[in-house]
C-alpha positions in Angstrom: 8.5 8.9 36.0 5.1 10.2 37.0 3.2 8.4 39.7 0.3 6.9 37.5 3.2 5.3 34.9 5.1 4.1 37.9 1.5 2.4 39.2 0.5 0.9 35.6 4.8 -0.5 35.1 4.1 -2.2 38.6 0.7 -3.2 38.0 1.4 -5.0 34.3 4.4 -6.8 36.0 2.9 -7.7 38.9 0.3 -9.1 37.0 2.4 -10.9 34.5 4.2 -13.1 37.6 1.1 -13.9 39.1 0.1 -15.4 35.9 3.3 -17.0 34.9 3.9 -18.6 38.8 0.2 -19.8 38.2 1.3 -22.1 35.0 4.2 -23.1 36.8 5.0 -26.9 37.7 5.9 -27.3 40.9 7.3 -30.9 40.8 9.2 -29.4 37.7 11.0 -26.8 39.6 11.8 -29.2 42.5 9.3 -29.1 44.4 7.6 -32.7 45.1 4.4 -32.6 46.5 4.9 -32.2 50.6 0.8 -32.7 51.4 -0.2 -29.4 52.3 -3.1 -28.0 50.3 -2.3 -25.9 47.6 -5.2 -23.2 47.5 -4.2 -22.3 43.4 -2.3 -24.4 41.0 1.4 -23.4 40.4 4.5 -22.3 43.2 3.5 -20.7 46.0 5.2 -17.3 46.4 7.5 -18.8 49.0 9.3 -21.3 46.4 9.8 -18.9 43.9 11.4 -16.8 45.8 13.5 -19.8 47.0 14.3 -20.3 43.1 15.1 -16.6 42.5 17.0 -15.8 45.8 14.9 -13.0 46.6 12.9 -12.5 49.9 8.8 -13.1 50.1 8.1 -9.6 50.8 10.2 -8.8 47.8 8.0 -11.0 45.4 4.9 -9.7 47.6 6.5 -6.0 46.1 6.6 -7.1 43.0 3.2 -8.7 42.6 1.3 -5.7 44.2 3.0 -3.6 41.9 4.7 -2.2 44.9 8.4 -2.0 43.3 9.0 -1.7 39.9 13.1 -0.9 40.2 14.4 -4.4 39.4 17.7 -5.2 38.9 18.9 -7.0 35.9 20.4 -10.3 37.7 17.3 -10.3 39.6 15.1 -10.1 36.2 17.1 -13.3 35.1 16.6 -15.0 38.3 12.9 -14.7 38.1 12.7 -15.6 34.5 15.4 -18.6 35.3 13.0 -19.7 38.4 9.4 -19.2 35.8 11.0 -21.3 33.1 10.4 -18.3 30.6 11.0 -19.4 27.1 12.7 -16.3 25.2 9.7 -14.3 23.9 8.3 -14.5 27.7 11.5 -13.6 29.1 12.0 -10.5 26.8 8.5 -9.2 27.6 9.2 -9.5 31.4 12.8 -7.1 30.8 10.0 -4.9 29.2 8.1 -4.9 31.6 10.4 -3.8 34.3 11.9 -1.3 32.3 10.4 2.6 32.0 9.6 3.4 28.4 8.9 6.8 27.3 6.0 7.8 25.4 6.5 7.4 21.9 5.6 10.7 20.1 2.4 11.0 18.0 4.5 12.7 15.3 7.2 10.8 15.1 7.9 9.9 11.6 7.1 6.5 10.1 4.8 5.4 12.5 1.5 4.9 10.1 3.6 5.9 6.8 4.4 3.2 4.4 8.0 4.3 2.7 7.6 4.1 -1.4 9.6 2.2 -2.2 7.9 -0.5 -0.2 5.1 0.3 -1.6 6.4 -0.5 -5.3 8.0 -3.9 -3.6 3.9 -4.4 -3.0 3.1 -3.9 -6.5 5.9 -6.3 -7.9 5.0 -9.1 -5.6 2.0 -10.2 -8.6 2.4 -14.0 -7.1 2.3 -12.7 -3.5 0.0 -11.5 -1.2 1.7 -9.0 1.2 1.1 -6.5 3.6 2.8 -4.1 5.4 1.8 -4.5 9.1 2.6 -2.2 12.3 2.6 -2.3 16.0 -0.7 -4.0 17.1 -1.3 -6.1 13.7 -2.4 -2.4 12.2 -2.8 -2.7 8.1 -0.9 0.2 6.7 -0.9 -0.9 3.2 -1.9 -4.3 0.7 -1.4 -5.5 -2.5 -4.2 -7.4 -4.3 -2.9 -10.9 -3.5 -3.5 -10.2 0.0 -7.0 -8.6 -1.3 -8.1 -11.8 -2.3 -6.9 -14.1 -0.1 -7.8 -12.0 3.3 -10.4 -9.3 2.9 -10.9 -6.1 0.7 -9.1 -3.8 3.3 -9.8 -0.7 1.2 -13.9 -1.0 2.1 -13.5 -0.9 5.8 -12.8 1.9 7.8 -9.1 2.5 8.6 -9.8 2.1 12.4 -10.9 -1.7 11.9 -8.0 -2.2 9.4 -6.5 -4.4 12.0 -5.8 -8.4 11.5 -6.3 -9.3 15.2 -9.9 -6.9 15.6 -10.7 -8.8 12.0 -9.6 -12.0 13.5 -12.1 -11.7 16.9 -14.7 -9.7 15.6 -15.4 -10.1 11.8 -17.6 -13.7 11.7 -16.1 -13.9 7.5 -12.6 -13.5 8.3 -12.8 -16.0 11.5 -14.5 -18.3 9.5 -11.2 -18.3 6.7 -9.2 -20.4 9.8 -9.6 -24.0 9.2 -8.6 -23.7 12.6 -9.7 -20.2 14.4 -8.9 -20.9 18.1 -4.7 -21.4 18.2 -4.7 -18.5 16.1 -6.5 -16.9 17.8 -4.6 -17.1 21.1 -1.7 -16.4 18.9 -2.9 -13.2 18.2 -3.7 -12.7 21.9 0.3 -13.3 22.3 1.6 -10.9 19.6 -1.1 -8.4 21.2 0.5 -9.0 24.9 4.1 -8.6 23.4 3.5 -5.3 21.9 1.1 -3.7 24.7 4.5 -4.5 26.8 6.6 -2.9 24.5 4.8 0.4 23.9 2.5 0.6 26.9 1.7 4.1 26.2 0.2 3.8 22.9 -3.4 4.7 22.7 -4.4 2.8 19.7 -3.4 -0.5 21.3 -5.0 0.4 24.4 -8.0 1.4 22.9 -8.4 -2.2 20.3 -7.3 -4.5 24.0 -10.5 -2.2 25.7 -12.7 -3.3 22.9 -11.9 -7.0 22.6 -12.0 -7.0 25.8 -15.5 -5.8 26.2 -16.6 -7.4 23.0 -15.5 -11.0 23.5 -15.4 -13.6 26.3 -12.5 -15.6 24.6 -10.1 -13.1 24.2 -11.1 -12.1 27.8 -9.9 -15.2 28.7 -6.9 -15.4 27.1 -5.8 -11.8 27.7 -5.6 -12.9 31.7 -3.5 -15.6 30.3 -0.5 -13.2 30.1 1.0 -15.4 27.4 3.7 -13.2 25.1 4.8 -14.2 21.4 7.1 -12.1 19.5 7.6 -12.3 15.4 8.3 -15.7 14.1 7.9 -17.8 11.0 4.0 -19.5 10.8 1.9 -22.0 8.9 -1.8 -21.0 8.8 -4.3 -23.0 7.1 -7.3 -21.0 4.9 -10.6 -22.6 4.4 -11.1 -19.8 1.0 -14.8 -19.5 -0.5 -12.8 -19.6 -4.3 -10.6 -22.1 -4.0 -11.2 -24.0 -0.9 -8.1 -25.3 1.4 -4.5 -23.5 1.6 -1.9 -23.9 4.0 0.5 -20.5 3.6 3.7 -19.7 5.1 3.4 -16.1 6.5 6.8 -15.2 6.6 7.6 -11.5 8.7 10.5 -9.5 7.7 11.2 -6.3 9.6 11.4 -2.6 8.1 14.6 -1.3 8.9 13.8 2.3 7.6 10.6 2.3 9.5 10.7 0.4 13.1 7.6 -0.8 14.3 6.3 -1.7 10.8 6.2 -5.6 9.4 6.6 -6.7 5.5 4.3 -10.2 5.5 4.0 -12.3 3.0 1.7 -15.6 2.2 3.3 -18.3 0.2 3.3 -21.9 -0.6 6.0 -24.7 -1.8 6.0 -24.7 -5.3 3.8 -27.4 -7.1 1.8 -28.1 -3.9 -1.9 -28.0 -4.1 -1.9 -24.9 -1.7 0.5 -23.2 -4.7 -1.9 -24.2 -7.3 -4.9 -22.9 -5.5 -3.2 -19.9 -4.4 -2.4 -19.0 -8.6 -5.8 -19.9 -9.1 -7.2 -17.8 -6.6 -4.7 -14.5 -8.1 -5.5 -15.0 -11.7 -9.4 -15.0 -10.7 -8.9 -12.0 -8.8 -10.6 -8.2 -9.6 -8.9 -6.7 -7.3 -6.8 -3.6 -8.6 -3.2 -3.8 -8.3 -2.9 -0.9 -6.0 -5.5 -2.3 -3.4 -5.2 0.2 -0.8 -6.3 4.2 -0.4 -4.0 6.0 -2.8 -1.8 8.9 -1.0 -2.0 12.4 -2.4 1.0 12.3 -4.2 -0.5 8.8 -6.0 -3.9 11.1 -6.5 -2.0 14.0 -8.6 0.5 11.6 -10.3 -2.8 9.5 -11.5 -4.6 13.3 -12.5 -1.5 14.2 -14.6 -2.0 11.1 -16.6 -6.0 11.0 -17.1 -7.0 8.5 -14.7 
């Protein structure tokens, strides 16, 4: 591992325990107040390393990014001592671990596999997209169109649902409510920066929200981590006013790193009627997404 890797690994741990001690409880971890000042909210450095049974130099280490060779039982005694709920607790094994750099030609990484692509095109009742690391939009069928954004008139660089989500004032304003989604975003973005903490295009969309916008500012230092999971979102939508969707993620098994998500609604709730509506009103073609070559020459052959 070069030097520099070896300084960023210890760096984003370090950085995640310091904020997860922080958030900490002391009275919850056993700890009743003993009336000495506490100069920052949380454990001191001395009780978690009580917790963990690990020495305060060695969490000192590990907070200055000073070791980043952590042993598995100690891993779990930290994450034990933190009260890390499971998504936290994975992201902090990822953390401590050494991932290669993916390769920038690996296959799959910003391909959509055609057959999910005609899964798109069938889903006429659903909007869908297929999603990759960072919240990326690889590819959309009109539902999703219509109820998000026309993704085919912005640039592919800002074809991203957290960037949309911080920075573009008509998608924000789609949230009934913007902020816990917001910080949910903020989440998914910490999860996957831990997972692939080489990747360029991630580093490069946390720079600019980060420069752009003092919420997620403040929420990034947060170091809170949400993996994949079954949500609820509620739409304000200039057509047909209020929705509450289930977005439902399904991994891509041929394709790792990339997310099939889908909007839907109970049957026969008002959110399922406005949804119809809002489809059946819709001009957006079916194929609502840049067309690949081999989709250019197929529609050529044919006189399109």
């Amino acid at each position: 591992m070069a030097d520099h890797d070896a300084a960023d690994l210890g760096s984003g741990l370090g950085n995640f325990l310091r904020a997860r001690r922080a958030e900490c409880d002391p009275r919850q971890a056993g700890f009743p107040d003993d009336g000495r000042l506490r100069r920052v909210p949380g454990l001191r450095r001395e009780e978690l390393a009580q917790l963990a049974h690990v020495s305060v130099d060695y969490i000192v280490r590990l907070e200055q990014g000073r070791n980043c060779r952590v042993s598995r039982a100690v891993l779990d005694a930290l994450a034990d001592a933190l009260q890390l709920a499971a998504d936290a607790r994975a992201y902090l094994f990822t953390l401590a671990d050494v991932a290669p750099a993916p390769s920038p030609s690996s296959p799959g990484r910003h391909q959509v596999a055609p057959r999910l692509e005609q899964l798109l095109d069938t889903m006429h009742d659903v909007p869908a997209l297929v999603l990759r690391r960072g919240m990326d939009v690889l590819a959309w069928n009109r539902g999703a169109a219509a109820l998000l954004t026309d993704f085919a008139v912005l640039p592919a660089a800002q074809r991203n649902l957290i960037r949309l989500t911080f920075l573009d004032g008509a998608f924000r304003s789609l949230y009934a409510d913007w902020p816990p989604v917001a910080r949910e975003c903020v989440a998914t973005l910490r999860m996957e920066a831990g997972r692939a903490p080489h990747d360029a295009a991630l580093a490069e969309l946390i720079g600019e929200l980060t420069a752009r916008d003092p919420d997620f500012r403040i929420w990034w230092a947060g170091h809170r981590v949400r993996g994949p999971r079954q949500l609820t979102k509620t739409y304000i939508h200039p057509v047909v006013g209020r929705l509450t969707l289930d977005v439902q993620q399904f991994t891509v098994d041929t394709h790792p790193g990339q997310l099939l998500v889908a909007y839907t609604a109970p049957p026969r709730s008002p959110s399922y009627e406005a949804l119809r509506r809002l489809l059946q009103s819709s001009s957006w073609p079916v194929r609502g997404r840049p067309r690949t070559p081999r989709a250019r020459s197929s529609e050529a052959r044919h006189g399109k």
